[in-house]
N, C-alpha and C positions, 0 to 999 in steps of 0.2 A: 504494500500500500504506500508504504512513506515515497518508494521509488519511481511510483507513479503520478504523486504529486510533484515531486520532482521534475520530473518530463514537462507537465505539463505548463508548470510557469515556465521552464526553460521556451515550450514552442509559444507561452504568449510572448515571450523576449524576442522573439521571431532569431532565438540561438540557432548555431549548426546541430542538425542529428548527431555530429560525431563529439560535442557536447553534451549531450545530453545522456549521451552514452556513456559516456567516459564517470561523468555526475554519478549516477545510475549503479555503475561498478563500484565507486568510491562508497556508496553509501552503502552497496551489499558486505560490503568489506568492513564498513565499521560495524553493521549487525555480527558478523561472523557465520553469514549466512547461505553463502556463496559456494559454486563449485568453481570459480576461477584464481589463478595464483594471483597474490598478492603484487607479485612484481610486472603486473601485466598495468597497474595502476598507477605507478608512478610517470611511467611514460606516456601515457594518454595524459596526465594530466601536465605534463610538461609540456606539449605540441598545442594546449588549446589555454588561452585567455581565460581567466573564472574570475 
């Protein structure tokens, strides 16, 4: 749910998808709730503006 409230101000920002994505994984990542590595996170979030 949180991750989707997420997205959705990102698309009222009229942000990139590839933001919003990136957002998205960050925030499954601090639940601990994810099946993606952790180090897949840092680097999306270095390529995009927040």
């Amino acid at each position: 749910m949180e991750a989707i409230e997420v997205r959705t101000v990102f698309s009222n920002h009229e942000q990139s998808p590839i933001q919003a994505i990136g957002f998205r994984i960050a925030v499954f990542n601090l639940d601990g709730d994810n099946e993606l590595p952790a180090g897949n996170v840092p680097d999306l979030l270095k390529s995009e503006q927040f």
